[in-house]
PDB file of N, CA, C and O in Angstrom, chain B, residues numbered from 101:
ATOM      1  N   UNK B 101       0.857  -1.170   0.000  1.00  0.00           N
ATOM      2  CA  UNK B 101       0.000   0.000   0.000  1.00  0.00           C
ATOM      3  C   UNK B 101       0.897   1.224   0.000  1.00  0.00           C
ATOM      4  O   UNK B 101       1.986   1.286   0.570  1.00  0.00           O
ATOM      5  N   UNK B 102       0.299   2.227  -0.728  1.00  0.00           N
ATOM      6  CA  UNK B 102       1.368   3.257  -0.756  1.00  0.00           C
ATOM      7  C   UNK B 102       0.889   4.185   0.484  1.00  0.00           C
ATOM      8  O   UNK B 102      -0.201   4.193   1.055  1.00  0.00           O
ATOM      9  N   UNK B 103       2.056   4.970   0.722  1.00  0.00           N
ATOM     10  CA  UNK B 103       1.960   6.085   1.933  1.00  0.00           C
ATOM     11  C   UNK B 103       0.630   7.317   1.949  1.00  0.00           C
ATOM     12  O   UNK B 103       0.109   7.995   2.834  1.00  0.00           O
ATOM     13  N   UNK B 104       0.487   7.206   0.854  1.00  0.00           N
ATOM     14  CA  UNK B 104      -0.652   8.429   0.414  1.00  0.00           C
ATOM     15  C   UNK B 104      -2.291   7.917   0.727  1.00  0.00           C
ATOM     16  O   UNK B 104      -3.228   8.574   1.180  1.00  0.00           O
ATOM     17  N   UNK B 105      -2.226   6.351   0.254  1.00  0.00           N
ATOM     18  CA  UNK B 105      -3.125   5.654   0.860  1.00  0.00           C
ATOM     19  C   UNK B 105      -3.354   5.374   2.216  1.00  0.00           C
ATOM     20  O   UNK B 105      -4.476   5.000   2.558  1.00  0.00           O
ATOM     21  N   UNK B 106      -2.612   5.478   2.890  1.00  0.00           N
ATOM     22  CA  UNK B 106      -2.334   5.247   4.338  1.00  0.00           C
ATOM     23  C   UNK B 106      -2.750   6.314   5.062  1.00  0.00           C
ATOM     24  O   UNK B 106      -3.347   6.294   6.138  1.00  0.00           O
ATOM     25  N   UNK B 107      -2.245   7.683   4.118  1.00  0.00           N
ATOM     26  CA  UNK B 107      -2.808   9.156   5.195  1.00  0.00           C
ATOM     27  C   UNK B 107      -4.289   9.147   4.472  1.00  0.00           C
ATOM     28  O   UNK B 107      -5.047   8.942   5.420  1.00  0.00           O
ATOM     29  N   UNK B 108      -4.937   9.240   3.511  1.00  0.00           N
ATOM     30  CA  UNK B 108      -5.937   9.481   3.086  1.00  0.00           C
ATOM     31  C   UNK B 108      -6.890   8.430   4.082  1.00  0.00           C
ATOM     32  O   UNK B 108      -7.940   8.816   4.595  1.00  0.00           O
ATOM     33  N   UNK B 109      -6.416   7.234   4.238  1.00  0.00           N
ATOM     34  CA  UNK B 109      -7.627   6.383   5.525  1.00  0.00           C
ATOM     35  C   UNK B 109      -7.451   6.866   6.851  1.00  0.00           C
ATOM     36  O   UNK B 109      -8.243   6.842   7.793  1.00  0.00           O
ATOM     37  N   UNK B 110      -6.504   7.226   6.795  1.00  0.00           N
ATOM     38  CA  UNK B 110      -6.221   8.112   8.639  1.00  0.00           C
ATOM     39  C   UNK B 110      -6.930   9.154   8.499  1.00  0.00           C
ATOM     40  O   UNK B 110      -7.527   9.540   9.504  1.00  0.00           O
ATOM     41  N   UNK B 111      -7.060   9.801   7.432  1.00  0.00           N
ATOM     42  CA  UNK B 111      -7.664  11.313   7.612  1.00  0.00           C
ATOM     43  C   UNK B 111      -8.675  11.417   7.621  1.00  0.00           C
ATOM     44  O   UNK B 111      -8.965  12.503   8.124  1.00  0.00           O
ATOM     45  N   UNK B 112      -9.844  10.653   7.212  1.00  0.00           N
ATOM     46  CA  UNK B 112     -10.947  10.126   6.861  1.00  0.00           C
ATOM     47  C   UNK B 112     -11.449   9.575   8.146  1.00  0.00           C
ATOM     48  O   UNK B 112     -12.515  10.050   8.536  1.00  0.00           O
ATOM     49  N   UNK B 113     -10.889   8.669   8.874  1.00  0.00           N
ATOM     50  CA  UNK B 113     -11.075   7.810   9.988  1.00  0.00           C
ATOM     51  C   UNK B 113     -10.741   9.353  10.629  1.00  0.00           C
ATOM     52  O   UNK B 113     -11.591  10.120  10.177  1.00  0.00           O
ATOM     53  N   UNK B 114     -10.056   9.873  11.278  1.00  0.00           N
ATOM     54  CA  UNK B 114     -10.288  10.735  11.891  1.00  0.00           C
ATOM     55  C   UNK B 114     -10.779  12.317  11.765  1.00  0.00           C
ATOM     56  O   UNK B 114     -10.452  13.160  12.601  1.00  0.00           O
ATOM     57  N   UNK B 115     -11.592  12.602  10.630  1.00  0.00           N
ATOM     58  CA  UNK B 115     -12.234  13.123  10.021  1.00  0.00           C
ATOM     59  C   UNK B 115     -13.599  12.669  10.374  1.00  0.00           C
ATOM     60  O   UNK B 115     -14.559  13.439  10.368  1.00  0.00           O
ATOM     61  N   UNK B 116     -13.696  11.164  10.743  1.00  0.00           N
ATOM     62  CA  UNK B 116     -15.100  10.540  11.319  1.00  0.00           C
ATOM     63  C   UNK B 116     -15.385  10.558  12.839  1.00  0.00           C
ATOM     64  O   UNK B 116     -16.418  10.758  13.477  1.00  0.00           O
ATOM     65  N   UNK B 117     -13.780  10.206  13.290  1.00  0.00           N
ATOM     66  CA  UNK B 117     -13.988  10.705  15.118  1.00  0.00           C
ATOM     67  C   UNK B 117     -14.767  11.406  15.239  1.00  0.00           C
ATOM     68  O   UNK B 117     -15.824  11.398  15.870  1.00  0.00           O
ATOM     69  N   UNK B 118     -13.777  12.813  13.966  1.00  0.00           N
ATOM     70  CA  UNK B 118     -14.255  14.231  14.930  1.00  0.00           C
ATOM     71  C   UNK B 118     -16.035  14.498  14.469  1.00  0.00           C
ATOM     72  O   UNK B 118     -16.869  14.388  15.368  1.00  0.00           O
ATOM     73  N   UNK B 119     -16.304  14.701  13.626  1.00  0.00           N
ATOM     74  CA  UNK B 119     -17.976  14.376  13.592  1.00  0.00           C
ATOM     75  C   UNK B 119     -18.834  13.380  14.688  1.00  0.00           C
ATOM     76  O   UNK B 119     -19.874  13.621  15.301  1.00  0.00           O
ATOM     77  N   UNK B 120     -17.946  12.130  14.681  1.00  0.00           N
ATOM     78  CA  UNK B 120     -18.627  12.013  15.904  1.00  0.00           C
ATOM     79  C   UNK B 120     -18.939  12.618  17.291  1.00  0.00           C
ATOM     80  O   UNK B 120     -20.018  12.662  17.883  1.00  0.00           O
ATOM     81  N   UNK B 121     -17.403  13.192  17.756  1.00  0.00           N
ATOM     82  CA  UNK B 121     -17.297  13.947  18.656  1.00  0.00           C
ATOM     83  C   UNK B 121     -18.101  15.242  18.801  1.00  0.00           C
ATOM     84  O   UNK B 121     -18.619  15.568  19.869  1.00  0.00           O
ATOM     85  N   UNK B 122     -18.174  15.908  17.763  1.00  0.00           N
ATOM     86  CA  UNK B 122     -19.125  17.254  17.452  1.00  0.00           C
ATOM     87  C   UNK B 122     -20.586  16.430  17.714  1.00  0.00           C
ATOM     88  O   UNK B 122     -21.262  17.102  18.494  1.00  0.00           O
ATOM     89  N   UNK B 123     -20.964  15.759  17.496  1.00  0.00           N
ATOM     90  CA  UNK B 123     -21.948  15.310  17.180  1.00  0.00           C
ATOM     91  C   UNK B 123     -22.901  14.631  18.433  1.00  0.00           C
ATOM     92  O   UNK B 123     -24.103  14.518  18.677  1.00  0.00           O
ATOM     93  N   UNK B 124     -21.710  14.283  19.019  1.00  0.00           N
ATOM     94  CA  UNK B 124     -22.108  13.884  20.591  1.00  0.00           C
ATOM     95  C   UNK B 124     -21.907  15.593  21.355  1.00  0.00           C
ATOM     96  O   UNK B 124     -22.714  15.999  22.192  1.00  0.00           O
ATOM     97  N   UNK B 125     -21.150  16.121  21.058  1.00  0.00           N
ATOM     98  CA  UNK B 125     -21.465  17.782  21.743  1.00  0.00           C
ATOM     99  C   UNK B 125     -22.554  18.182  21.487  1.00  0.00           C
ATOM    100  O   UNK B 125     -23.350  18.323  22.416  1.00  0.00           O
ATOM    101  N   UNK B 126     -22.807  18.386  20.612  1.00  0.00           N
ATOM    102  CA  UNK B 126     -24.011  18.997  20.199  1.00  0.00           C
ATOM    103  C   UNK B 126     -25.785  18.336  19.783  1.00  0.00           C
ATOM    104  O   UNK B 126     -26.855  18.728  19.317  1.00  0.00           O
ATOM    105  N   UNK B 127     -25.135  17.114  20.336  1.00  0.00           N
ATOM    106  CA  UNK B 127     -26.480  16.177  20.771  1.00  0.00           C
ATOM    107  C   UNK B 127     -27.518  16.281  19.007  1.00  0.00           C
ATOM    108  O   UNK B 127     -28.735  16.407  18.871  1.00  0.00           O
ATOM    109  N   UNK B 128     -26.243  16.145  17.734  1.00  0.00           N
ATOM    110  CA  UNK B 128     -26.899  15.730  16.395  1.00  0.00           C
ATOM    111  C   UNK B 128     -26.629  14.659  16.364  1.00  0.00           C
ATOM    112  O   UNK B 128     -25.458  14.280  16.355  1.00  0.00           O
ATOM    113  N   UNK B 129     -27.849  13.716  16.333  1.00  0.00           N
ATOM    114  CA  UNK B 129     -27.742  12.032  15.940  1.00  0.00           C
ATOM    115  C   UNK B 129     -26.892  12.037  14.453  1.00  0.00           C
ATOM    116  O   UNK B 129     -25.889  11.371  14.201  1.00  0.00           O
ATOM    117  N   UNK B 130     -27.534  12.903  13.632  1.00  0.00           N
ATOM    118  CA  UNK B 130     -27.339  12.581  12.450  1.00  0.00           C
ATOM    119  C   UNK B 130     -25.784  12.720  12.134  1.00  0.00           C
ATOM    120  O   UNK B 130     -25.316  12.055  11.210  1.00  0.00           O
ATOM    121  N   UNK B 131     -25.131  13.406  12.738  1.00  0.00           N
ATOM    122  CA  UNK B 131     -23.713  13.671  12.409  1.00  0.00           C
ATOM    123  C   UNK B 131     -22.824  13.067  13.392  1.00  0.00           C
ATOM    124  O   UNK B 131     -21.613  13.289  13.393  1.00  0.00           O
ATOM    125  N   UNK B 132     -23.363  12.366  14.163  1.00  0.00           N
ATOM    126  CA  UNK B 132     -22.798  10.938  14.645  1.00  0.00           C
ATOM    127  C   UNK B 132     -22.710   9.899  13.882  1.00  0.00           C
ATOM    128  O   UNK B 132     -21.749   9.134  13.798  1.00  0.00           O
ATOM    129  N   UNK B 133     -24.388   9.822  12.925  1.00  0.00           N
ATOM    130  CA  UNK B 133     -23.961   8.606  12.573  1.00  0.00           C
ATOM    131  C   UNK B 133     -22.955   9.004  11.256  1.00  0.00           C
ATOM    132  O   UNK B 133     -21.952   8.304  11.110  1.00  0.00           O
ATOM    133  N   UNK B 134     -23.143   9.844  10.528  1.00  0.00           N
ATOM    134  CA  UNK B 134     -21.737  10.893   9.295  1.00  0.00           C
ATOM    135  C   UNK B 134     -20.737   9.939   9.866  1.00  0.00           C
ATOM    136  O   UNK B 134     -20.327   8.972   9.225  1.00  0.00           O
ATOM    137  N   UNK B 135     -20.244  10.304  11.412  1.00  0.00           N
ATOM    138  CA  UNK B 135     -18.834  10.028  11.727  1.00  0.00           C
ATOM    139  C   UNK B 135     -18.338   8.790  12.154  1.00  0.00           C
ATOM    140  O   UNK B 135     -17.178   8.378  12.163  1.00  0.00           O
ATOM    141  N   UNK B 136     -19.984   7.945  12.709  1.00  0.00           N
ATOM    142  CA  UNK B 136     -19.268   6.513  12.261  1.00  0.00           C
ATOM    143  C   UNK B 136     -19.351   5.600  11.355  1.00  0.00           C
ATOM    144  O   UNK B 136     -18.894   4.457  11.330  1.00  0.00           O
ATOM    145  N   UNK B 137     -20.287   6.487  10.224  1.00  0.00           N
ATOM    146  CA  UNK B 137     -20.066   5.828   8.623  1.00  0.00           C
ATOM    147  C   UNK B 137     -18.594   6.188   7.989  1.00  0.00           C
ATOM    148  O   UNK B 137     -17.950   5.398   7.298  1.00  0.00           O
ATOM    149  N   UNK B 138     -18.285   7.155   8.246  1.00  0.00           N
ATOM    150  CA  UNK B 138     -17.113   7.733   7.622  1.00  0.00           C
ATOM    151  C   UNK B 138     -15.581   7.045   8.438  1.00  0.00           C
ATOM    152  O   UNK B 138     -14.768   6.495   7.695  1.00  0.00           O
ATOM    153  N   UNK B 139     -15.397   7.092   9.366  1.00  0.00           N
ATOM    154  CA  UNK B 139     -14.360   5.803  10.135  1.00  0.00           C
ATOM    155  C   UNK B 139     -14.991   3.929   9.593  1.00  0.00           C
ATOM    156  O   UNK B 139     -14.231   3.018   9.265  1.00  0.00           O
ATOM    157  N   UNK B 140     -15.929   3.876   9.634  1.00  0.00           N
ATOM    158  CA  UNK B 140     -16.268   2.313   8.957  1.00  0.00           C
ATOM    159  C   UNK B 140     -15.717   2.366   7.626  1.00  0.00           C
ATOM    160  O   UNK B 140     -15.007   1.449   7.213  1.00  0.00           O
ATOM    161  N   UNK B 141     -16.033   3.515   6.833  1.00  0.00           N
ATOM    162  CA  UNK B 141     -15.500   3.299   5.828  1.00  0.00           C
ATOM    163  C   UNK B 141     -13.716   3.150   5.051  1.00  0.00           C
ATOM    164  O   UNK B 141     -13.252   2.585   4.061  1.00  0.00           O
ATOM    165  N   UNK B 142     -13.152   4.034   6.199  1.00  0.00           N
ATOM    166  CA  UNK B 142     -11.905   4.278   5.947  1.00  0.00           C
ATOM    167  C   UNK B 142     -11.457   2.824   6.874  1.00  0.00           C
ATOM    168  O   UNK B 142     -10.517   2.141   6.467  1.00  0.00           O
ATOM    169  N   UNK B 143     -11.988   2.551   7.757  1.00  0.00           N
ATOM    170  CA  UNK B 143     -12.239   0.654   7.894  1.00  0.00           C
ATOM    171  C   UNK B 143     -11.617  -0.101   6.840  1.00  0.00           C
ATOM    172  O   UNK B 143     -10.498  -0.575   6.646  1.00  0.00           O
ATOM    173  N   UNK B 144     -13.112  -0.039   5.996  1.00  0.00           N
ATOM    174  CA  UNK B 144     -13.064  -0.914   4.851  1.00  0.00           C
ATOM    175  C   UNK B 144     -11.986  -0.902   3.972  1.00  0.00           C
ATOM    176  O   UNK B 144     -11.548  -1.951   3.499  1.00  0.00           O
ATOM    177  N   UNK B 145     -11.485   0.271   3.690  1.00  0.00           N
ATOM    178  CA  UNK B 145     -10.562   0.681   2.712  1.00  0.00           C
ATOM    179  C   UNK B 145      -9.284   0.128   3.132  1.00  0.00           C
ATOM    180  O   UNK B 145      -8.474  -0.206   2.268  1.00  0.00           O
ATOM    181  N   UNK B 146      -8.946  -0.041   4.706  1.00  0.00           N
ATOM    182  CA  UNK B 146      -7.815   0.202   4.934  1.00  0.00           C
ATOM    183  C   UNK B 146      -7.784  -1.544   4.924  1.00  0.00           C
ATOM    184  O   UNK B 146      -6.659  -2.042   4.886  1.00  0.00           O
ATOM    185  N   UNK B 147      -8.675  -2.247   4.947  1.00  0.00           N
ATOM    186  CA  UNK B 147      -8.592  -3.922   5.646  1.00  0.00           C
ATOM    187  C   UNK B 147      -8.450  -4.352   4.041  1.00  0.00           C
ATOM    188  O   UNK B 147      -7.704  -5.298   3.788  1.00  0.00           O
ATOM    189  N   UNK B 148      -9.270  -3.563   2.757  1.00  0.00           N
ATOM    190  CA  UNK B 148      -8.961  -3.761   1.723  1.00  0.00           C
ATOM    191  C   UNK B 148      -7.378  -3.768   1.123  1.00  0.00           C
ATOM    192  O   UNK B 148      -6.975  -4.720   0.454  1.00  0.00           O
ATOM    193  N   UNK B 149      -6.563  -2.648   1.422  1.00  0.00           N
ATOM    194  CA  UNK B 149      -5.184  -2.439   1.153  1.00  0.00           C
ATOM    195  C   UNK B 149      -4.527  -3.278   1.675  1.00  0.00           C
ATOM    196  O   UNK B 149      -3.498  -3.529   1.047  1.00  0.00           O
ATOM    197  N   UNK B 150      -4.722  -4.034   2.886  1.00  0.00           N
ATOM    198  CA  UNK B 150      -4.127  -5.057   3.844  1.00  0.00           C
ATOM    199  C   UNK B 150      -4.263  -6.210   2.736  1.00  0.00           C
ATOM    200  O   UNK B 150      -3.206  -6.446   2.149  1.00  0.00           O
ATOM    201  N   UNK B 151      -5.382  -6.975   2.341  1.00  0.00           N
ATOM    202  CA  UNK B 151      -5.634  -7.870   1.540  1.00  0.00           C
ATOM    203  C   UNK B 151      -4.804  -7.984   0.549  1.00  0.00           C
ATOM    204  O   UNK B 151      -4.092  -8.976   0.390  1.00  0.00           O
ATOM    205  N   UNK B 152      -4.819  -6.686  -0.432  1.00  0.00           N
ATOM    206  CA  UNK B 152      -4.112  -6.565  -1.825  1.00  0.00           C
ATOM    207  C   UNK B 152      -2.818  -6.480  -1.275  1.00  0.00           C
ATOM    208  O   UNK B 152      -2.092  -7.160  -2.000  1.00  0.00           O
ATOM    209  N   UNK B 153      -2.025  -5.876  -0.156  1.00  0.00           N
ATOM    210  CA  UNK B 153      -0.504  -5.924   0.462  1.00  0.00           C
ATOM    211  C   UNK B 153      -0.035  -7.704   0.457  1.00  0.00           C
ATOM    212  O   UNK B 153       0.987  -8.175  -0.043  1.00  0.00           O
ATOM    213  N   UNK B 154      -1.086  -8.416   1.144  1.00  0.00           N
ATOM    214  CA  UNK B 154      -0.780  -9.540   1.468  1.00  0.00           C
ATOM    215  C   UNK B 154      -0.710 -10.807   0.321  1.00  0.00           C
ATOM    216  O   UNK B 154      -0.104 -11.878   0.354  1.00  0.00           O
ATOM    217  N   UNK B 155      -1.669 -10.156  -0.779  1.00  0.00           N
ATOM    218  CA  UNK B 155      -1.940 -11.084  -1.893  1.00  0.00           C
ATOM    219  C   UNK B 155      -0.067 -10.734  -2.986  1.00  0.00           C
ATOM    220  O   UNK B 155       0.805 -11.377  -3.571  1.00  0.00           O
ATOM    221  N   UNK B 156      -0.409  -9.372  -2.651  1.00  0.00           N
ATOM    222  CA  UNK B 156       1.569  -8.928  -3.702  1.00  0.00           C
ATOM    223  C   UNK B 156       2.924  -9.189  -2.695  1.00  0.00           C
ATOM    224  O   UNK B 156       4.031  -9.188  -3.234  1.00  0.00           O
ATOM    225  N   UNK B 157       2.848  -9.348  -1.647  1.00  0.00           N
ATOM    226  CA  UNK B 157       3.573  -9.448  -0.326  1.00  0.00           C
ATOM    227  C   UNK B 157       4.290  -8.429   0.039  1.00  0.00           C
ATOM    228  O   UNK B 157       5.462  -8.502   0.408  1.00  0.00           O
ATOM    229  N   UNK B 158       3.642  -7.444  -0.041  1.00  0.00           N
ATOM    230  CA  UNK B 158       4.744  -6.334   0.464  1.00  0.00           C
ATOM    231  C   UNK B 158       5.227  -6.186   1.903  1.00  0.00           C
ATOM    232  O   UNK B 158       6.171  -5.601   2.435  1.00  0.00           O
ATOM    233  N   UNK B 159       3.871  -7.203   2.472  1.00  0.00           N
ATOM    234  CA  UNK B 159       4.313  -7.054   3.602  1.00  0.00           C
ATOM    235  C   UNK B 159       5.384  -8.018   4.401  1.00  0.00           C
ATOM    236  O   UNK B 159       5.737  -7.733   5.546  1.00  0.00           O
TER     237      UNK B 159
END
């Protein structure tokens, strides 16, 4: 996986914290759930890059 891929799922995943966090401040369901769709997703992405790392062996 390249490095650029790596910050783009970190930033995203914590791009989803913080919505969550706002979201629990300010008592919006809806931008809670924004922030833990948006960390699930950078999830997915990142367990995906793991797969394709492991199938080319970079790791």
């Amino acid at each position: 996986m390249g490095i650029g891929d790596d910050i783009k799922n970190k930033a995203e995943e914590l791009t989803g914290k913080a919505k969550e966090a706002i979201g629990k401040a300010t008592d919006n369901d809806k931008l809670v759930a924004e922030g833990k769709a948006d960390q699930a997703k950078a999830g997915v992405k990142q367990a995906g890059e793991n797969v394709k790392d492991a199938f080319n062996g970079d790791k």
